[in-house]
N, C-alpha and C positions, 0 to 999 in steps of 0.2 A: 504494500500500500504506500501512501504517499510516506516517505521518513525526511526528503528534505524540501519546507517549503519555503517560496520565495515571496516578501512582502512587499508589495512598490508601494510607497508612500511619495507623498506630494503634500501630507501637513492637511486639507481640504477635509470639511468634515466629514466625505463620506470616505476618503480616505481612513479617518477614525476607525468608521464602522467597518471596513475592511481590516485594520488590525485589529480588531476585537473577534472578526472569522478568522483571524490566525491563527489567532491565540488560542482560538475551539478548537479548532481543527488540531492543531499541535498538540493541545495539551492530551485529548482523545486517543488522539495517534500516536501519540508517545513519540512528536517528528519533532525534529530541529527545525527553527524558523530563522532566514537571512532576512535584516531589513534593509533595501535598496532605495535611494534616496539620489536623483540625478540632476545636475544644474546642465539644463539644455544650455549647449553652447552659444545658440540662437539667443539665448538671452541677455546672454554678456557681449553677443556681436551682430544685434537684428538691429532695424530701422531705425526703432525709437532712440539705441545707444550711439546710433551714428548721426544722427540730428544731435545726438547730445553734444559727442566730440565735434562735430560741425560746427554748434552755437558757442563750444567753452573757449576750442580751439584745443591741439593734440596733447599740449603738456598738462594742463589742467585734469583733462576726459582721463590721461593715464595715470593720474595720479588719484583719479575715480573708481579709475577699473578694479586694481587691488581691493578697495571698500566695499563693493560689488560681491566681489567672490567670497568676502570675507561673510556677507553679512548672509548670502547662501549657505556658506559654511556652516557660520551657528544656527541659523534655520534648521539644516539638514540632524545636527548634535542632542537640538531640543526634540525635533522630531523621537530620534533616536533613542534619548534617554527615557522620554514619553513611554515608547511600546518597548522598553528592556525592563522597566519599571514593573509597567502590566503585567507583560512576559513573567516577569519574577515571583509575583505575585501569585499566577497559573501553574507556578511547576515549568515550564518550557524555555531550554535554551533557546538563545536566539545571538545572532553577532551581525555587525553593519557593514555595509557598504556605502561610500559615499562616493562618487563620481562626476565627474566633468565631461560631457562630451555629448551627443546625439541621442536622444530618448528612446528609442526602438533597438539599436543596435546595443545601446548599455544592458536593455533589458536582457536582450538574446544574451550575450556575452552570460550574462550571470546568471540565464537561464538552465548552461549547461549542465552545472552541478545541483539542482534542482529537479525536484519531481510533480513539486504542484506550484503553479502560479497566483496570488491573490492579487487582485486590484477592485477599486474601486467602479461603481459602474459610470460615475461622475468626476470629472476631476476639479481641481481650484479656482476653475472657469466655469465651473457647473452653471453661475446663475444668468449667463451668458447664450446658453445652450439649449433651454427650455426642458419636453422630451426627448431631445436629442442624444445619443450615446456620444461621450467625449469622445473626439479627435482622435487623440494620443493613444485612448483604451482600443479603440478600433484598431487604432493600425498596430498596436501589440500584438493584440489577437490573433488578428490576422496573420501576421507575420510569425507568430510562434510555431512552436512543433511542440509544445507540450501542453498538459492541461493548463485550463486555467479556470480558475473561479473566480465572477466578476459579481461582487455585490452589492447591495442594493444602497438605499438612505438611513435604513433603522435595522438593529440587529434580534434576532429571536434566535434562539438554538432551537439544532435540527431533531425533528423525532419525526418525522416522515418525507420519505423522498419520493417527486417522481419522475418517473424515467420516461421520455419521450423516444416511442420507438417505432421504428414502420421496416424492419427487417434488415435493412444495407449493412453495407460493411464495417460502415461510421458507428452506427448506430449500436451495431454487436460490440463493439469495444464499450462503447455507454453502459449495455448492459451487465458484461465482466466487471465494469467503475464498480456502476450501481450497485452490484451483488457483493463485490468485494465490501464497499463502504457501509450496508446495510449490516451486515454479518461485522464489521469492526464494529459502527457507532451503537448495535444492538435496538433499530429502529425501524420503521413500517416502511417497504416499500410497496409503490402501486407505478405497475408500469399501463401505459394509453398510448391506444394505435388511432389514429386521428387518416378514415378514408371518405372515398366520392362514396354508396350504396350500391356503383356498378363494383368495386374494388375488396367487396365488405368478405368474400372468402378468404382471399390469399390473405387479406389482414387480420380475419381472426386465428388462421393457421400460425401468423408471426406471433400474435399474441398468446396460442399455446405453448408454441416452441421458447419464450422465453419463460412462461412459467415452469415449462420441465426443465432446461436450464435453473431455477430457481430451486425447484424440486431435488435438482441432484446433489445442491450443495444444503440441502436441508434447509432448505429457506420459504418461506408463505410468502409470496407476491399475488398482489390482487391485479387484476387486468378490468380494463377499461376499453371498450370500443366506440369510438366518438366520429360523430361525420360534421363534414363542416371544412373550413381553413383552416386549416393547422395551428399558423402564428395566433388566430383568436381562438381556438378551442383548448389549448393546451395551456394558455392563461386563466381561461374560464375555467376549466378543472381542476385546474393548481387551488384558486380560490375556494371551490366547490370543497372539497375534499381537506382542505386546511394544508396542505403539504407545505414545504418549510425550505427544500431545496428542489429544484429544475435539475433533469441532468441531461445530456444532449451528446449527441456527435457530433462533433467539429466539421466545419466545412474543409475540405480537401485544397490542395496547393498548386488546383490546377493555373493556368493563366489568364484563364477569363476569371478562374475564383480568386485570384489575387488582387483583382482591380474592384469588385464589389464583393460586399455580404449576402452569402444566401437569405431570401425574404425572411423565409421563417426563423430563422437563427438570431436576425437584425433585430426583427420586430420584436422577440422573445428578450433579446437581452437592454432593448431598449425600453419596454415595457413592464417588465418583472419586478414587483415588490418584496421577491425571496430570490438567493444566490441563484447565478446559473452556472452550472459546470463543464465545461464542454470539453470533450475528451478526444484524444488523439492515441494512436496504435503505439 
């Protein structure tokens, strides 16, 4: 199961409530947690810093720029000391990363040594953004190879999950997550095949086959057959049924999937008021 996870913080309150799912998660899991903490370079070298050096003139602006980095730095420490504190407090190790350079690539980089990804579903531009999914979350996501858990604005711990499934390949790896995590955190799962009514056989066959899967590791999953959109039915049942965490396959690394989000995935994590997980082979 996950043993080492990765915390991206950004300081932003839902950032918060992303270290407080790490700190479950970890403490649960009995994993190590990293907290990763990135000063986009863009910010000490984007528009607004160069109208700045523009209006001070170059000696002044670089006699700025140190003050700059400086004041990220202690940003990034309080950050730190914040969720090592909590950490402490839960039982779970945890140790920091503080970095300068490119927000995507920093994450991968220190994605390696990591099994599970947390971030926020909003970042410190949230109020900016509406329903929108942050920017920066998106294009992590995207770009990953590993899971990640993107959560929401308010935190509840998890006692029932559900697993969004419709048979693929992505999808089977959700359900190994799912069964693994249900069987560690010792809590409900209910997996939901979301089809058209011309579609409704082959989808309750995937929905047997993953409860005899469930079956074989000694496990009770309850199944659900739901017709409709997917992106809106799989919200609506989540609420229905109380469930506490989403879990999902990941969209693939094809080259048209690199450039947008699948609907359903989009809309699911843009819209969800419980973590979504979305899983990777």
């Amino acid at each position: 199961m996950y043993q080492r996870i990765l915390l991206c913080s950004d300081g932003s309150p839902t950032a918060n409530v992303a270290t407080d799912y790490a700190i479950w998660f970890a403490r649960k899991l009995r994993a190590r947690m990293r907290i990763l903490y990135v000063t986009d370079i863009r910010v000490l070298e984007g528009p607004l810093l160069a109208d700045i050096s523009g209006a001070l003139g170059a000696q002044p602006y670089g006699a700025l720029l140190p003050q700059l980095k400086q004041l990220q730095r202690e940003k990034a420490e309080t950050i730190f000391a914040d969720a090592a504190s909590r950490g402490r407090k839960a039982g779970v190790d945890c140790d920091t990363s503080y970095v300068t350079g490119t927000l995507v690539p920093a994450v991968l980089d220190h994605e390696r040594d990591a099994d599970l990804v947390v971030l926020g579903q909003r970042g410190e531009h949230a109020r900016w953004l509406g329903n929108m999914l942050g920017s920066s979350v998106e294009h992590m996501i995207r770009a990953s190879i590993k899971p990640c858990l993107v959560t929401p604005e308010k935190f509840r711990e998890t006692s029932h999950i559900l697993l969004a499934y419709d048979g693929s390949a992505e999808s089977n790896k959700a359900l190994r997550a799912s069964l693994e995590l249900a069987a560690n955190l010792r809590v409900q799962l209910t997996v939901a095949t979301v089809c058209q009514p011309e579609d409704e056989a082959a989808a309750s066959r995937f929905l047997q086959q993953a409860q005899e899967q469930a079956r074989q590791q000694k496990l009770a999953a309850e199944a659900q057959l739901l017709h409709g959109h997917a992106e809106t039915e799989i919200l609506r049942f989540c609420d229905r049924i109380n469930a506490d965490l989403i879990v999902m396959g990941a969209y693939g690394h094809t080259r048209i999937r690199e450039l947008i989000l699948g609907s359903t995935t989009s809309h699911v994590l843009r819209k969800a008021t419980v973590p979504v997980l979305l899983t990777r082979g």
